[in-house]
N, C-alpha and C positions, 0 to 999 in steps of 0.2 A: 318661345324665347324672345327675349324682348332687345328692340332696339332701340340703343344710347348715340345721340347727337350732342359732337361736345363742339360749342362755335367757338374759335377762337384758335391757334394755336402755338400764343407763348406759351412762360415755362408751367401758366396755372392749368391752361389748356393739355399741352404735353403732361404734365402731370395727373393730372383726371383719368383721359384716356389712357396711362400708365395703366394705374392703379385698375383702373375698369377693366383692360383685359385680361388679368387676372383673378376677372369672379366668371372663367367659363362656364360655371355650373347653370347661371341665371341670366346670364348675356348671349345672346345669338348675332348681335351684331355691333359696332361701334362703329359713325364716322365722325371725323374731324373735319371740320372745313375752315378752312384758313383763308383768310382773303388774298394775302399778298403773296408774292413766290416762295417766300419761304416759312419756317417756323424757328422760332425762339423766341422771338417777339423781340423785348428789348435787351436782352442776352446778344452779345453780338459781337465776337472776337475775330480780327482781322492778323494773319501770322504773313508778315514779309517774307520777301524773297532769302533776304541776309538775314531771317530766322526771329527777328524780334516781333513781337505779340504787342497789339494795342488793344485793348476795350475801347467799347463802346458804348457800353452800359454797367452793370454788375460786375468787379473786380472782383470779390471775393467773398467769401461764408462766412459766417461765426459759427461755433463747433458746440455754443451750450445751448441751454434751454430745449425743451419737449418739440420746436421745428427745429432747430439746429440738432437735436442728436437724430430727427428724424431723416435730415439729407443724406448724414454721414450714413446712413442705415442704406437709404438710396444708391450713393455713389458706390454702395460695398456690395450694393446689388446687381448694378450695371459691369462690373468688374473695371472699377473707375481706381483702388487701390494705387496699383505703382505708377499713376502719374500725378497724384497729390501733392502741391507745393504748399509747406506751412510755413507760417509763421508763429512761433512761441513765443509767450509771454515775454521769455527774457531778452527776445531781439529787440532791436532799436527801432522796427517799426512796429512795434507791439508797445513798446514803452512810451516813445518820444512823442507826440503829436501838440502844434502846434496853435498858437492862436497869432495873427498876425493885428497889431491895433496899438494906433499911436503911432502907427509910420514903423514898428516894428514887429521882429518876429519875437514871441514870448514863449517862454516853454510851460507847458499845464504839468503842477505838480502830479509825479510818480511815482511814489516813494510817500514813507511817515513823515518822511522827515520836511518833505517837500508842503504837507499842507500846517508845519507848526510854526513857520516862517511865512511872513508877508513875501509873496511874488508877486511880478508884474503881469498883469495888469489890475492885479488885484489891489484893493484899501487895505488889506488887514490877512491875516492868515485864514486860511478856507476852515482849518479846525473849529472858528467859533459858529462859523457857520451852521456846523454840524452837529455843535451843540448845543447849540440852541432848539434846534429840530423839534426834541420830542416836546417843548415847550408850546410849539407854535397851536394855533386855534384851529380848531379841524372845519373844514368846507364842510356843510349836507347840500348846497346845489347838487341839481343834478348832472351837471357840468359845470366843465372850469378849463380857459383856456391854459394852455402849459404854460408858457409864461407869468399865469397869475398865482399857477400849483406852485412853482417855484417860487417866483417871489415870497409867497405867502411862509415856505416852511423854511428856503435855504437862504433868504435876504433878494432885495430889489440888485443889486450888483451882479452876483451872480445869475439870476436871469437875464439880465441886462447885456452880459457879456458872452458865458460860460456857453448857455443854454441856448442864449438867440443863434448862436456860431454852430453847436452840434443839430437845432434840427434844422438850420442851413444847410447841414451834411447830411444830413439824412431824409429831409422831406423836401430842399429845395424849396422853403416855405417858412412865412413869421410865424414865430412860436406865441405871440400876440393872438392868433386868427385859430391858433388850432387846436383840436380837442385832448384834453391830459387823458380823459374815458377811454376813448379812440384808438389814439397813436398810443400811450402806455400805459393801456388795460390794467395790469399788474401790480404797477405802480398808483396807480388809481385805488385798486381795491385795499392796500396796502391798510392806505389812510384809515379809511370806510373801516375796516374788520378791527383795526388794531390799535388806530388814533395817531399813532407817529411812522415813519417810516425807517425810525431805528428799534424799536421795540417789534416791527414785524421780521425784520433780519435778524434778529437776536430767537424769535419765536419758530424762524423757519429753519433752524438749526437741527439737524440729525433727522431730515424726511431723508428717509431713502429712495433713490432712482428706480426705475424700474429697472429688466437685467438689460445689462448693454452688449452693442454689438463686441465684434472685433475690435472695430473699427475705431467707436467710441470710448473704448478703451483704450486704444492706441491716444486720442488725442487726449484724454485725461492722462494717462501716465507720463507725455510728452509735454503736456501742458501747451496745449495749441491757446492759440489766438486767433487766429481765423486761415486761411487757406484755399487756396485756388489750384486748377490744374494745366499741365505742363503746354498746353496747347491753347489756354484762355479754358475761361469758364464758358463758352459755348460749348466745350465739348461736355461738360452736361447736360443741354440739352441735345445736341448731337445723338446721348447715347441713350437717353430718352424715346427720342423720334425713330430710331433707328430700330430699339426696343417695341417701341407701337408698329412701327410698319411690316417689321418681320412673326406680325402676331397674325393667324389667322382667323381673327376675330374682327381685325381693322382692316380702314382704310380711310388713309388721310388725302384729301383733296386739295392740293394747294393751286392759288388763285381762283376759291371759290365762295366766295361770298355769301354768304344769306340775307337772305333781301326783306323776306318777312319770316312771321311766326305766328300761326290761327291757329288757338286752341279747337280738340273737338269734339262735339257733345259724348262721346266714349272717355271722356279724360284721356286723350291722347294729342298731340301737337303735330300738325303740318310745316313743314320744317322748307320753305321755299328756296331754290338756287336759281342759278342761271336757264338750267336745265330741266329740270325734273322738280316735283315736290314728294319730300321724305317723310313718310310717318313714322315720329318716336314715341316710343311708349315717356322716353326720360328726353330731356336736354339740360347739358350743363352748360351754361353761357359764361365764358372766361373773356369776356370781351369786355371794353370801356363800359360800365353805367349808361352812357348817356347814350352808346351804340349801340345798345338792347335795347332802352327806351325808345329808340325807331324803329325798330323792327316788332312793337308789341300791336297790338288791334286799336284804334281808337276808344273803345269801348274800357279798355284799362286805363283812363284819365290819372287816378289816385300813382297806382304804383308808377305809369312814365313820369310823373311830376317827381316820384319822390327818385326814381331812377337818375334824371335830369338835373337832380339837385346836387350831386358829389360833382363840385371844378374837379379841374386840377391845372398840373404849372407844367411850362415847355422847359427844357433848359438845354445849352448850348454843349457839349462836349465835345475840346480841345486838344488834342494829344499832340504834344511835341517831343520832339529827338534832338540831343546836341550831342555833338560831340564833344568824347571827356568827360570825367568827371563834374561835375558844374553843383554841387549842393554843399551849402556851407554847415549844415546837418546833416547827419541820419535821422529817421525819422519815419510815420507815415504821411507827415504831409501837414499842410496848417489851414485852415478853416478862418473866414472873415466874417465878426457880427456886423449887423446891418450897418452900422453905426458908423462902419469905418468905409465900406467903400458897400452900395446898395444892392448892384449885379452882377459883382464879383464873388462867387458865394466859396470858393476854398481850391487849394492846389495838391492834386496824392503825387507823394515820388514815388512812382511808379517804378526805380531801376532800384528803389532801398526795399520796397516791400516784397520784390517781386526781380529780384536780379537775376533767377535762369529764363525770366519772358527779355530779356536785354538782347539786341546782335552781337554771337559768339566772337565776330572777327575783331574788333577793335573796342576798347572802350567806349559807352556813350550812357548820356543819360536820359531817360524818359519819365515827362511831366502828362499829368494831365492837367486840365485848366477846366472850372465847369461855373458856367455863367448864365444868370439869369432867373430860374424860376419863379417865384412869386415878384419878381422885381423887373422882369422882362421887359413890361411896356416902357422903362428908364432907357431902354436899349436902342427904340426905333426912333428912326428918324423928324426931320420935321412932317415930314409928312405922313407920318402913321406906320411908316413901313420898319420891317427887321433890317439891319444890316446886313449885309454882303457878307459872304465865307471869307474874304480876304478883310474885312472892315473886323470881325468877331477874332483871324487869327490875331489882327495886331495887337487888339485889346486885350488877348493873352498876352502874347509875348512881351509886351510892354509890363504884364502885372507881373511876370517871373524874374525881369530884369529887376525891376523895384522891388519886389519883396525877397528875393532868394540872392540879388547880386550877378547874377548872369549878365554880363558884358554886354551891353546894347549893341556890341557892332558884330557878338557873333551869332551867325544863323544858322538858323532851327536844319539837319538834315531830313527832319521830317516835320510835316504839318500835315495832320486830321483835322475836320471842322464836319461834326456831325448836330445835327439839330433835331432832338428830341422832342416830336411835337406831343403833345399833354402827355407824356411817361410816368407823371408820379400824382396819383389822385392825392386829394386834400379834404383830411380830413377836419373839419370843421367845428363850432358849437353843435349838439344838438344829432351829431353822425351814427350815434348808437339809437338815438331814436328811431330815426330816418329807417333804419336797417330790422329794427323791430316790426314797422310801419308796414315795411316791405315783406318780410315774410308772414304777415299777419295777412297780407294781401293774397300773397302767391297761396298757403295753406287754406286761408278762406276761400278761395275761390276754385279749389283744387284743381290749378294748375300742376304740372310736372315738368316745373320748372326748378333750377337749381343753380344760388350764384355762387360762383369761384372766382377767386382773380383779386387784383391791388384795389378795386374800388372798392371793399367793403370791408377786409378784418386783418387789414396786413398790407405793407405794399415793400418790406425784402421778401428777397428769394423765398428765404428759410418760408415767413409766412406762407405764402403763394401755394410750395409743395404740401407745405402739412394740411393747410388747410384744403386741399382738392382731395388730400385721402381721406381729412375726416369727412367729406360730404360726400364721397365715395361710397366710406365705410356706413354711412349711413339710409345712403340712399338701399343699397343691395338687397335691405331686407324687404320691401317695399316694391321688388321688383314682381 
């Protein structure tokens, strides 16, 4: 019976070793080793005393696409059902989301009606935008940063503004620098098979899904928008870990670190700790790129280079509490392009998207504030260094007074200042190569090695899980 070493244990890690002990038949043993005390990685929900819920990381899911219906499959597996908080389409933090530039907050069309009219911050109505699309001249690079995908097909304005703002929200990163291949695959291939990206929507019309859960039915006939659970979304992981540990297949090791990793002439891996060295038949490394890349033999020059090669960005997360109401919208929250302030990257109203994580006793309202990622070094001092937890709150609270109207003389009941050091890999020109590169290495050289995790094919949640099960589901027969 063979034994599976999974390093790491956030949610790509916990998800692996999931998935893993559930192929009893060819597993005899699973361990997890985690470096730090705990596991979730950067999933990280903090529930006060007076009952209100702050993140730390990952708010909340999106319920479509082949990993998003795949969580929901997850959480309906963990018996995660009746503490499921949504949001639908038709709430106001499903609809409303914001762009703050020009010194103001502007609403992003929601509605038909909203892109057949010029809005601010726009030149012109988004429609023509749109229609021009199937016009535009198709890329054959073999990359193309997003920024340049978009300009190319939706107009230089809206990249400029629309696009720089959302993958600030979502990579913490210039959409100048990063790959369209990469970060949106799908939309990539679009182009590639079908020439425009309204003729492939039009083409992708009546595939049927495969059969869906419960669950997934539930959020299609509900019309979810995305969703969290009643405790934060750590207790996803939560029920995850809880699920591997009560498995007697595992056993997870926290505060245990792997130090190295020697292939061995049998195609098997010695698997080094503190303590002991572990022979796995398998290891799946859910751990940063660049923290396998140390742990590999010198002798693997090629693959640690290319391991080495995926950055990524730190970014600051803020979470404030006021008392009262305090938002001059509903909303999920407003996002800043570069353009207008550089390490301010955007604001979630956390008490619109998410008002049963609020304290029961008294009205209040909670902001998160999230700063810095690819813009970071704008933040240190003169002398090179990060600013102070009290230097990063003011610089929130100062940006929620001026963009939201929050009363500069009232103060925060709560302040978090959490610093995410490299949490969100970046992915760059040339990142699918890189990745080709790599398992061209690890397969050539019949290693039994296996990557998971944000530095490679995904860095949401949803990705992270799906993809531990497909390398899972793959690896098992091989066992």
């Amino acid at each position: 019976m063979a034994t599976v070493v999974v390093l790491g244990g956030g949610v790509s890690g916990l998800a692996a070793a999931y998935y893993l002990q559930r192929q009893a038949a060819s597993i005899g043993k699973i361990i997890l080793l985690e470096g730090s005390k705990r596991v979730g990685g950067w999933m990280q929900s903090v529930k006060h005393s007076d009952g209100s819920v702050f993140e730390f990381g990952p708010r909340s899911l999106r319920p479509v696409g082949p990993s998003g219906r795949n969580t929901l499959h997850l959480a309906e597996e963990l018996g995660l059902t009746q503490d499921i908080l949504v949001v639908r389409r038709s709430d106001a933090a499903a609809k409303k989301r914001f762009l703050y530039t020009g010194g103001r907050l502007c609403a992003l069309p929601s509605s038909v009606g909203g892109v057949l009219k010029t809005v601010p911050p726009f030149s012109r109505p988004l429609l023509l935008n749109f229609l021009g699309e199937p016009f535009a001249k198709r890329n054959t690079a073999q990359d193309e940063t997003i920024h340049s995908f978009v300009g190319r097909r939706l107009g230089a304005e809206f990249a400029d503004i629309a696009v720089d703002a959302m993958c600030r929200g979502i990579f913490a990163n210039d959409c100048r620098k990063l790959s369209m291949k990469s970060c949106f695959p799908d939309i990539f291939r679009m182009e590639r098979q079908h020439g425009s990206l309204t003729a492939a929507m039009f083409k992708a019309r009546g595939s049927a899904p495969p059969q869906p859960s419960a669950l997934e039915k539930r959020a299609k006939e509900e019309k979810w928008a995305s969703w969290s659970l009643r405790h934060g979304l750590q207790q996803l992981s939560d029920a995850m870990e809880t699920a591997v540990m009560t498995s007697p297949l595992c056993e997870v090791r926290k505060g245990s670190p792997c130090h190295a990793l020697t292939p061995t002439p049998d195609g098997k891996i010695k698997v080094k700790t503190e303590g002991e060295e572990i022979l796995a038949d398998r290891v799946l490394s859910a751990v940063y790129s660049k923290d396998l890349a140390a742990l590999l033999p010198d002798s693997m020059k090629d693959l640690q280079r290319d391991l080495m090669s995926i950055p990524s960005v730190s970014v600051y997360v803020v979470n404030l509490e006021y008392p009262g109401y305090q938002l001059p919208f509903e909303g999920f929250g407003h996002l800043l392009p570069s353009s207008e302030s550089p390490y301010i990257l955007g604001v979630v109203y956390d008490s619109c998207t998410f008002p049963a994580h609020d304290r029961p006793d008294c009205p209040s309202t909670r902001l998160t504030v999230m700063l810095g990622g690819g813009w970071l070094d704008q933040m240190r001092t003169g002398t090179g260094d990060l600013p102070e937890d009290s230097e990063v709150a003011a610089i929130a609270q100062q940006a929620v007074c001026q963009q939201l109207g929050v009363a500069s003389d009232l103060q925060p009941s709560k302040v978090n200042v959490v610093y995410q050091k490299e949490c969100i890999p970046a992915y760059t020109l040339g990142h699918a190569d890189r990745l080709v590169a790599m398992d061209t290495a690890i397969r050539g050289g019949g290693l039994p090695l296996h990557l998971v995790g944000s530095s490679y094919r995904g860095v949401s949640v949803n990705d992270c899980i799906n993809n531990a099960r497909l390398e899972v589901e793959g690896l098992v027969p091989r066992l």
